[in-house]
LUMDRENDO-11791 format. One line per field, with one value per residue: residue in three letters; x, y, z of N, C-alpha, C in turn. Coordinates in Angstrom, 3 decimals. Example, Ala and Ser with C-alpha at 12.3 -4.5 7.8 and 13.67 -1.06 7.14 Angstrom:
<nodes>
r = ALA, SER
n_X = 13.190, 12.850
n_Y = -5.690, -2.250
n_Z = 7.800, 7.080
ca_X = 12.300, 13.670
ca_Y = -4.500, -1.060
ca_Z = 7.800, 7.140
c_X = 13.200, 12.900
c_Y = -3.300, 0.030
c_Z = 7.800, 7.870
</nodes>
This chain:
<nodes>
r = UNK, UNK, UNK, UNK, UNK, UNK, UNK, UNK, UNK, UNK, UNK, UNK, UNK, UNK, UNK, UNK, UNK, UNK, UNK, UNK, UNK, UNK, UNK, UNK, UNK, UNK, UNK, UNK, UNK, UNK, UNK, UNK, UNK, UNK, UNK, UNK, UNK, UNK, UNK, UNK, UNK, UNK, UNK, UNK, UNK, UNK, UNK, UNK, UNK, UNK, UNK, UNK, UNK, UNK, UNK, UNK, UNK, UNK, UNK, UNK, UNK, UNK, UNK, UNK, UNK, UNK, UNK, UNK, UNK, UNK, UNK, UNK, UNK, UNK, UNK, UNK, UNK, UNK, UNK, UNK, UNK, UNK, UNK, UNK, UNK, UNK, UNK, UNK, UNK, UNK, UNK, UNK, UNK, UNK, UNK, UNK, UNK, UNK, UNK, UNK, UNK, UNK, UNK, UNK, UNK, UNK, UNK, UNK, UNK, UNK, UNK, UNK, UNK, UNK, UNK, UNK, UNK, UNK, UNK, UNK, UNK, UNK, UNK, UNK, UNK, UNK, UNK, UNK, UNK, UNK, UNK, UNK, UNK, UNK, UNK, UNK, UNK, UNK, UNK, UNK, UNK, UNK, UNK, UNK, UNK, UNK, UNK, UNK, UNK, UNK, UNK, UNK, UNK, UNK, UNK, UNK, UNK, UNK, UNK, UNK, UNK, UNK, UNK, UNK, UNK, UNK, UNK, UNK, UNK, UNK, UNK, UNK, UNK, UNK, UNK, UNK, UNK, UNK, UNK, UNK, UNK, UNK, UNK, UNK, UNK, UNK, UNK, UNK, UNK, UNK, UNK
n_X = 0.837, 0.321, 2.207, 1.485, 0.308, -3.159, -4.573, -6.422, -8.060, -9.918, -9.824, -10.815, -9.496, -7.574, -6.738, -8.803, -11.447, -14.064, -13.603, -13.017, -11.025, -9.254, -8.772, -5.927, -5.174, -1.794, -1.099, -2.405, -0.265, 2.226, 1.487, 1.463, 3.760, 5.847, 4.517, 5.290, 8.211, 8.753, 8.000, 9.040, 11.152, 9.981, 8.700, 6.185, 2.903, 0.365, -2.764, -4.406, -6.886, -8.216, -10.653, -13.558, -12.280, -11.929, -9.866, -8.568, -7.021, -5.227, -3.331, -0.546, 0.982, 4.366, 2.738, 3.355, 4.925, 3.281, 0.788, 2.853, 3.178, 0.153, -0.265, 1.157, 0.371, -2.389, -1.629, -0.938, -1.127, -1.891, -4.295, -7.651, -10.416, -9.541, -10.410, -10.028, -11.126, -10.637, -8.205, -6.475, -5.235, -3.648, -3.017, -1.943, -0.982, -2.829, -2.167, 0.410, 2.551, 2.636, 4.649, 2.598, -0.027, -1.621, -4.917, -7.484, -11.321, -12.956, -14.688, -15.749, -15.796, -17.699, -19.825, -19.999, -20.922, -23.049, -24.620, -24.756, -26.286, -24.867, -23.960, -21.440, -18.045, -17.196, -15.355, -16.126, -18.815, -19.038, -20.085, -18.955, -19.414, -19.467, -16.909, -14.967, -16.095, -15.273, -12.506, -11.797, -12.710, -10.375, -8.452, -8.673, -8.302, -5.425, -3.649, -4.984, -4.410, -2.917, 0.283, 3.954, 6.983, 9.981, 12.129, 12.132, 14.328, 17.015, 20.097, 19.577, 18.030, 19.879, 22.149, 20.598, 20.446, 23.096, 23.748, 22.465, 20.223, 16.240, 13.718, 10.602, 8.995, 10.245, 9.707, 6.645, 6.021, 7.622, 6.571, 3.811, 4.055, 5.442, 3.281, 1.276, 2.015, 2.451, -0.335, -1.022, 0.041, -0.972, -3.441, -2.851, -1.982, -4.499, -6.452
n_Y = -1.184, 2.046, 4.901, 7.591, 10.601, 12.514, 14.838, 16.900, 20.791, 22.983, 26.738, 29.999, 33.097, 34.951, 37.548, 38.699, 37.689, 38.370, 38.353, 40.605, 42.139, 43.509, 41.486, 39.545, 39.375, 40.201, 38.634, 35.900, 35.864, 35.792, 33.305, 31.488, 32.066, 30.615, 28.544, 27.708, 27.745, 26.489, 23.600, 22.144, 21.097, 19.769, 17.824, 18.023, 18.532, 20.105, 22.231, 25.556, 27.380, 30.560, 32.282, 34.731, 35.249, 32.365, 30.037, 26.912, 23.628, 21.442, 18.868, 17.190, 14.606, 12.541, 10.431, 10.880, 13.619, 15.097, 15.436, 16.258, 19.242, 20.071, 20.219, 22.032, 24.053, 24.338, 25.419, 27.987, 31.394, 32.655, 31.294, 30.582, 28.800, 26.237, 23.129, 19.391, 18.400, 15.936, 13.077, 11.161, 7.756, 7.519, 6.728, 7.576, 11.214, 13.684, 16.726, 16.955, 18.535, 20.974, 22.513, 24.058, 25.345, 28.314, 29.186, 31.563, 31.938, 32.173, 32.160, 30.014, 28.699, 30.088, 29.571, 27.135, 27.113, 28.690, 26.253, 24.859, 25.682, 27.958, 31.013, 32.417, 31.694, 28.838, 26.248, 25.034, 24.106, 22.464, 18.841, 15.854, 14.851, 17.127, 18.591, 16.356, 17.875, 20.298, 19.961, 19.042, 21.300, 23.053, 21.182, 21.128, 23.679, 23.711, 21.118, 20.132, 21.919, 23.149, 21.566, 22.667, 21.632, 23.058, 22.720, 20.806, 19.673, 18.495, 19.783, 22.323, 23.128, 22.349, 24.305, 26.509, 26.482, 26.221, 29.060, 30.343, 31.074, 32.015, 29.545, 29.257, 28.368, 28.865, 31.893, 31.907, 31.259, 33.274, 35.636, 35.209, 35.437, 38.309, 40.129, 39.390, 40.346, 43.360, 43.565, 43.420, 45.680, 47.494, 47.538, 48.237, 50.616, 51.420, 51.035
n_Z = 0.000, -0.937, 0.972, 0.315, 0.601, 0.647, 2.381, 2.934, 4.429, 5.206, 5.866, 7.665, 7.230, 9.021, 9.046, 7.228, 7.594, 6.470, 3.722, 2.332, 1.472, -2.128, -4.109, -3.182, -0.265, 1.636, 3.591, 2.143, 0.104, 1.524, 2.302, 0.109, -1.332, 1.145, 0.933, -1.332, -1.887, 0.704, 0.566, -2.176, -0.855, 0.448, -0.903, -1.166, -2.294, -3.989, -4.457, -3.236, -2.508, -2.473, -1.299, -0.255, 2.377, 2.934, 3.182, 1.363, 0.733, -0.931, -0.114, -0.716, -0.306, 1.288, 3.952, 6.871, 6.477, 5.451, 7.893, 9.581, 8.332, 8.369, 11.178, 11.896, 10.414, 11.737, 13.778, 12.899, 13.034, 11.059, 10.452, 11.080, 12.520, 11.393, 9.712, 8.892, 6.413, 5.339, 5.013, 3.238, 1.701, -0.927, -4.376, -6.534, -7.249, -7.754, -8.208, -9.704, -10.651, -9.133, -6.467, -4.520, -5.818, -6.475, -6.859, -7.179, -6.176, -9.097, -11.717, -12.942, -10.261, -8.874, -9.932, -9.594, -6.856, -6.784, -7.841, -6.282, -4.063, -2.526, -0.990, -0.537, -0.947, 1.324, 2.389, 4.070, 4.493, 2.724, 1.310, 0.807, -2.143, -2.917, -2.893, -4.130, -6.586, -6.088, -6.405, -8.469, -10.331, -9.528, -10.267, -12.915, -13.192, -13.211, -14.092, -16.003, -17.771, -20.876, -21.073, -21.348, -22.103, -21.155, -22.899, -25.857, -26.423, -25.080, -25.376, -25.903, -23.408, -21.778, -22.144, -21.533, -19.114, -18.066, -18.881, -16.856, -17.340, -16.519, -16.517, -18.250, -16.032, -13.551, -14.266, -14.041, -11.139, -9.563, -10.878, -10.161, -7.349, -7.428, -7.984, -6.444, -4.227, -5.204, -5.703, -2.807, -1.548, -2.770, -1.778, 0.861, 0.349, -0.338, 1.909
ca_X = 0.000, 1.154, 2.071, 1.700, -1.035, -4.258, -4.780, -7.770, -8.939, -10.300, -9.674, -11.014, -7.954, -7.422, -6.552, -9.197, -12.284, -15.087, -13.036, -13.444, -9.906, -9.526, -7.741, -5.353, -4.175, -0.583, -1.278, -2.471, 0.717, 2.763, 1.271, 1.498, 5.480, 5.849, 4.433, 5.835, 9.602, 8.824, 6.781, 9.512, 12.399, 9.274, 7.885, 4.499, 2.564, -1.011, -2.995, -4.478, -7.277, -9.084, -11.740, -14.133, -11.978, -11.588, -8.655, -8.746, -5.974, -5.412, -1.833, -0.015, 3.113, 4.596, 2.161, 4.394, 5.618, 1.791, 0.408, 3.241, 2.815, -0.860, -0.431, 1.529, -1.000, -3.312, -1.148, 0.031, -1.479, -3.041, -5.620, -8.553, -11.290, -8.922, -11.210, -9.730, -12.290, -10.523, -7.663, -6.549, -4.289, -4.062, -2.249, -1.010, -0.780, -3.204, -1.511, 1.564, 3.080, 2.491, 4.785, 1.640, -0.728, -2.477, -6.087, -8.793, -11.907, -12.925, -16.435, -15.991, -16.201, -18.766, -21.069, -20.449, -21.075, -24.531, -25.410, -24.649, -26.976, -23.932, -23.606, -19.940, -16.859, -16.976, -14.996, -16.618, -19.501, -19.476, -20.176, -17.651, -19.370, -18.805, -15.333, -14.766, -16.624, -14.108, -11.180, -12.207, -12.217, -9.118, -7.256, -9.122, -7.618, -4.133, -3.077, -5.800, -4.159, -1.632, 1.480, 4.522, 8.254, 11.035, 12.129, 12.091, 16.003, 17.979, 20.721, 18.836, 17.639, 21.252, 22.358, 19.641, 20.779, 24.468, 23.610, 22.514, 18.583, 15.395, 12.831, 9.350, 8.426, 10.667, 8.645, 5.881, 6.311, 8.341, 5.746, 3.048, 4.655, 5.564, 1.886, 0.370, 2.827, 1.873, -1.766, -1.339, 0.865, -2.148, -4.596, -2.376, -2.280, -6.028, -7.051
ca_Y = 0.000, 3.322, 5.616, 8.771, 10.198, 13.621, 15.983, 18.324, 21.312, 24.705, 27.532, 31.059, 34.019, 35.690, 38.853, 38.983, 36.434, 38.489, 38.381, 42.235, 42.756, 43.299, 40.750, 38.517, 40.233, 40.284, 37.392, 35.206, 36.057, 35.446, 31.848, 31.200, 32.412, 30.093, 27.002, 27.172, 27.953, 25.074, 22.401, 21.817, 20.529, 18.768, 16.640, 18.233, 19.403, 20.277, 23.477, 26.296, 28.187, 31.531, 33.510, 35.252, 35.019, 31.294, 28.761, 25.112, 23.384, 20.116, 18.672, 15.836, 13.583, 11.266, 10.665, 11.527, 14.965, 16.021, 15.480, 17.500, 20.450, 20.178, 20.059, 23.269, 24.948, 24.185, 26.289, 29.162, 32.243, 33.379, 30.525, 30.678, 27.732, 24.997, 22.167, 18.664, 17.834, 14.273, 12.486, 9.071, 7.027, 7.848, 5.588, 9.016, 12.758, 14.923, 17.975, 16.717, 19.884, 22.117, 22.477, 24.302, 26.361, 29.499, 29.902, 32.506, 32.269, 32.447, 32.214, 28.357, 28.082, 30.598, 28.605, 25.925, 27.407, 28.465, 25.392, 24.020, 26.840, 28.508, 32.526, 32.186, 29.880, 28.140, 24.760, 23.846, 23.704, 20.904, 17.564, 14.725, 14.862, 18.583, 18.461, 16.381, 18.385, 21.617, 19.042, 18.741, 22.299, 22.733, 20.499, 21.766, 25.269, 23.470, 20.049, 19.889, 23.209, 22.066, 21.729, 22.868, 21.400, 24.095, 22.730, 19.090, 19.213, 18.326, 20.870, 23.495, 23.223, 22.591, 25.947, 27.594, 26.116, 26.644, 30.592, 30.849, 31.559, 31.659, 28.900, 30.103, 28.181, 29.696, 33.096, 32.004, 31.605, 34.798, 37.048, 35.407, 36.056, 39.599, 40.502, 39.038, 41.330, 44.362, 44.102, 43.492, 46.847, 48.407, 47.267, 48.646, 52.142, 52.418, 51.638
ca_Z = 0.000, -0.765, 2.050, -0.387, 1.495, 0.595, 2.795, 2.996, 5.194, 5.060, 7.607, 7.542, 7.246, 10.919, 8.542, 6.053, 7.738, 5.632, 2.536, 1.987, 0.765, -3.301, -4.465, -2.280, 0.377, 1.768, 3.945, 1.171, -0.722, 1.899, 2.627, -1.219, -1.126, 1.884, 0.525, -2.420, -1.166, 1.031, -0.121, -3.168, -0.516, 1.495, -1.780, -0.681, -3.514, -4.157, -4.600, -2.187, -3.224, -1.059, -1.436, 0.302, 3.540, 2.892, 2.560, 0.993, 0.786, -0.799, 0.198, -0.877, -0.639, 2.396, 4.920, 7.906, 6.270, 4.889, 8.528, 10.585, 8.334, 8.515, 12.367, 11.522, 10.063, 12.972, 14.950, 12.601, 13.868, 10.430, 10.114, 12.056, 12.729, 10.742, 9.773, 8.476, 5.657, 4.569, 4.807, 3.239, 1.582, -2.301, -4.936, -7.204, -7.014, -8.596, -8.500, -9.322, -11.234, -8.324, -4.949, -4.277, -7.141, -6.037, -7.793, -6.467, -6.911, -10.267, -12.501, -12.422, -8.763, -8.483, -10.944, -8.827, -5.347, -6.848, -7.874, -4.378, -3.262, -1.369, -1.509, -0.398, -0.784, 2.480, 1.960, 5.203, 4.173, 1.606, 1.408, 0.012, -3.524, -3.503, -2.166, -5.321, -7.729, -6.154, -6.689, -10.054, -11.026, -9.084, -11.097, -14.619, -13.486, -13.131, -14.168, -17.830, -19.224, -21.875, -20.302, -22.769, -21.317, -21.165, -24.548, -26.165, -27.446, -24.209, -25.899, -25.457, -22.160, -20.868, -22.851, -20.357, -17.524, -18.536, -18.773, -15.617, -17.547, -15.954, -16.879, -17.935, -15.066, -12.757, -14.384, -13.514, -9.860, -9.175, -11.707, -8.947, -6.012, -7.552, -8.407, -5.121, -3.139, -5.926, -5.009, -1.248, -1.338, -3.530, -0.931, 1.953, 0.424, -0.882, 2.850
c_X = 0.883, 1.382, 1.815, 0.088, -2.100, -4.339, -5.583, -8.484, -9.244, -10.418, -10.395, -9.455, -8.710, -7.592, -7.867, -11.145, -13.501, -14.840, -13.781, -12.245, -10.108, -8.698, -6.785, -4.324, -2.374, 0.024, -1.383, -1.106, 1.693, 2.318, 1.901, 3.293, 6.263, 5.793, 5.058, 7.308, 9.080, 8.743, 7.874, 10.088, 11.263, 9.073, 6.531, 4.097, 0.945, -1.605, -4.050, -5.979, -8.143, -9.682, -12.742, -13.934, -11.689, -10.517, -9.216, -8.075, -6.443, -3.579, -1.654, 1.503, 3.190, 3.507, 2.565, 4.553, 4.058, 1.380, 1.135, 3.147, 1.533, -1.126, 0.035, 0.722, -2.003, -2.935, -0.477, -1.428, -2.589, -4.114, -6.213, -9.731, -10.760, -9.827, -10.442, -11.094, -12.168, -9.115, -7.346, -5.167, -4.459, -2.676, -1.358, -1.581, -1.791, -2.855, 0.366, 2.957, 3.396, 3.742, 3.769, 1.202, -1.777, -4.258, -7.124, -9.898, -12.779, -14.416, -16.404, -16.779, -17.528, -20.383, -21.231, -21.221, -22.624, -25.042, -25.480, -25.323, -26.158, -23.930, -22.254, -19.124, -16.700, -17.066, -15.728, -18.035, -20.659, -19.001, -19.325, -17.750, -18.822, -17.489, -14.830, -14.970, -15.207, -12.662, -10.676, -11.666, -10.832, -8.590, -7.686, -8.216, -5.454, -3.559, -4.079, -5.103, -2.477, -0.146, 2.982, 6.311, 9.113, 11.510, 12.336, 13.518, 16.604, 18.736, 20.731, 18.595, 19.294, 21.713, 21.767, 20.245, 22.401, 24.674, 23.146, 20.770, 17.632, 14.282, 11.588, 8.593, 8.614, 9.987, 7.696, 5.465, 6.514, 7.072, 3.919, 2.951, 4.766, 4.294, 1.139, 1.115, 2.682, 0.595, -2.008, -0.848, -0.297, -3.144, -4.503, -2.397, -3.659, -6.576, -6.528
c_Y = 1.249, 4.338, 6.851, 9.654, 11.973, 13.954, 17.266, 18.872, 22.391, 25.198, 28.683, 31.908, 34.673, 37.212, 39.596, 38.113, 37.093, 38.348, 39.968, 43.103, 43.040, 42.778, 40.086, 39.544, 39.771, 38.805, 35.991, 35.245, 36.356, 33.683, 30.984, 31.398, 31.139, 28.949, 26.554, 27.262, 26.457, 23.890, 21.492, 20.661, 19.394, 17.587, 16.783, 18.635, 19.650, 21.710, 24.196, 27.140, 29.047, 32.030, 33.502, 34.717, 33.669, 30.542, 27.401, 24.872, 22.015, 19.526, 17.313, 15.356, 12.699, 11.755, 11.372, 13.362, 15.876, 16.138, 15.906, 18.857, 20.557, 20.435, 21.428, 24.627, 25.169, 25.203, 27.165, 30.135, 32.867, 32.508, 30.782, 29.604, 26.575, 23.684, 20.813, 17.973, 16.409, 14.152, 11.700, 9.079, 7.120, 6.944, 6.731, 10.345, 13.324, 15.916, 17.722, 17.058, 20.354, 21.343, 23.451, 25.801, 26.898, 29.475, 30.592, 31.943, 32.656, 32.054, 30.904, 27.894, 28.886, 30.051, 27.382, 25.959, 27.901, 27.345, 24.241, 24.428, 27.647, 29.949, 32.873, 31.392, 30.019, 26.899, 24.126, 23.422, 22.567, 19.493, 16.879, 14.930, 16.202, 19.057, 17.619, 16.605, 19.446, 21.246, 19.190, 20.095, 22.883, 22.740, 20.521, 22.765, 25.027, 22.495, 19.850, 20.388, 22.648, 22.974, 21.738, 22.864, 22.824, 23.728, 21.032, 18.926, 19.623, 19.470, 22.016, 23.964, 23.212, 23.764, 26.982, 27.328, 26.380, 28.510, 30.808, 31.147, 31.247, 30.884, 29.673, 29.302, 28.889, 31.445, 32.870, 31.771, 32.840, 35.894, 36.414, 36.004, 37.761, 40.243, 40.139, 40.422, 43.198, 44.960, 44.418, 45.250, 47.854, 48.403, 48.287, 49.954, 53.068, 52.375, 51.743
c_Z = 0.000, 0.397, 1.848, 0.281, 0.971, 1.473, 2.600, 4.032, 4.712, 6.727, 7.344, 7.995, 8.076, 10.465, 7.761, 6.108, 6.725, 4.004, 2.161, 1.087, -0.706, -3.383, -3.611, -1.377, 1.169, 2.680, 3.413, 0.526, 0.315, 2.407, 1.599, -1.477, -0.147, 1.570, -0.483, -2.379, -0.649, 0.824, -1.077, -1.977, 0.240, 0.544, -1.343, -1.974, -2.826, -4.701, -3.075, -3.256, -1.777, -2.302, -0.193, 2.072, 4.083, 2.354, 1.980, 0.222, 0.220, -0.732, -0.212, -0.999, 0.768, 3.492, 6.045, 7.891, 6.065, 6.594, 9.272, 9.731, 8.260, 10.043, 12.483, 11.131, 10.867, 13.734, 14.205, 12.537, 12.349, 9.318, 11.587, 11.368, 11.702, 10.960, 8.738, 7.406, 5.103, 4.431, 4.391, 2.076, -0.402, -2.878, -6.051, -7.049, -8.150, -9.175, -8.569, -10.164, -10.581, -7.176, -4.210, -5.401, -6.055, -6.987, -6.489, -6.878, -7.748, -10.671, -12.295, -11.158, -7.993, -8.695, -9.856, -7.248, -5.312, -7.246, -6.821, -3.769, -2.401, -1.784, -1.636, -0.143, 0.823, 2.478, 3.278, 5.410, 3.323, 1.787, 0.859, -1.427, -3.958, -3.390, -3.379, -6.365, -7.785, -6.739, -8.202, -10.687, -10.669, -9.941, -12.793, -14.645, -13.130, -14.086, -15.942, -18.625, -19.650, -20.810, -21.094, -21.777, -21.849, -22.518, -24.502, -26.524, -25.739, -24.504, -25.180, -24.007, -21.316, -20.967, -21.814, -19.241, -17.302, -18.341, -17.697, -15.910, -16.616, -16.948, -17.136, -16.865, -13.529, -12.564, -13.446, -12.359, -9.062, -9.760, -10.475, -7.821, -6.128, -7.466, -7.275, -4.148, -4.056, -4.925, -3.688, -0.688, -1.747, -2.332, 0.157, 2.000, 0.122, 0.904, 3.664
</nodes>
């Protein structure tokens, strides 16, 4: 049996619990900086998604390592009411691109949260099927969208790595992180 193990809760943000901010505030984009710095050297992956003052997290990799930083999270100061929605024992990785993917959100999840009857994302509110419907779009808004390697000619790719270049993956990390810490700065001076 595999020991590779899922991980799912939702918390409400200590900073942000009505979700009133615009756009991800400084907190969010420091969690998102955090996990993803970390997560690589852990073999954690998964994705993270907030809105409206809500977290939900889905974590994955060695049992052992997923359940002390989940115990972690229990006790870091900017979650509030941390709820374990499902644990277990999984045979491969969903998200298994990410050392953890950011999505907000988005018209998808809104569509879905009305047809759950919900007014606002509150992962703690849903049931198992809906917890894998969110999964679902989740991993539509990650792991579906064509995925295009740094280049197909070995060569090449050494050449980059030889120059010292940045990956467009490496971009797209850093141009997150940059743009989360933008807005939070925008946020900080409109109020």
């Amino acid at each position: 049996m595999s020991d590779l193990c899922q991980l799912i809760y939702a918390s409400r943000s200590k900073s942000d619990p009505y979700g009133h901010a615009v756009g991800a505030s400084s907190e969010v984009a420091g969690i998102v900086s955090q996990a993803q710095r970390n997560n690589h050297a852990l073999a954690i992956g998964g994705v993270l998604c907030f809105g409206d003052g809500h977290f939900f997290q889905c974590l994955e990799g060695e049992r052992a390592t997923v359940e002390a930083l989940y115990d972690r999270i229990e006790k870091d100061p900017r979650h509030d009411n941390v709820a374990l929605l499902r644990k277990e024992l999984v045979l491969h990785r969903q998200y298994r691109r990410w050392s953890m993917k950011f999505l907000g959100v988005d018209q998808s999840i809104r569509s879905f949260l009305a047809e759950a009857e919900l007014n606002r994302f509150d992962p703690r509110k849903l049931d198992d099927s809906s917890i894998d419907r969110l999964l679902e779009l989740l991993r539509e808004g990650t792991e579906d969208r064509t995925f295009k390697p740094i280049s197909r000619r070995p060569r090449e790719a050494n050449r980059m790595a030889a120059s010292g270049g940045i990956s467009p993956a490496m971009l797209g990390v850093g141009a997150l992180a940059a743009a989360l810490t933008v807005v939070a700065l925008i946020v900080t001076f409109i109020l």
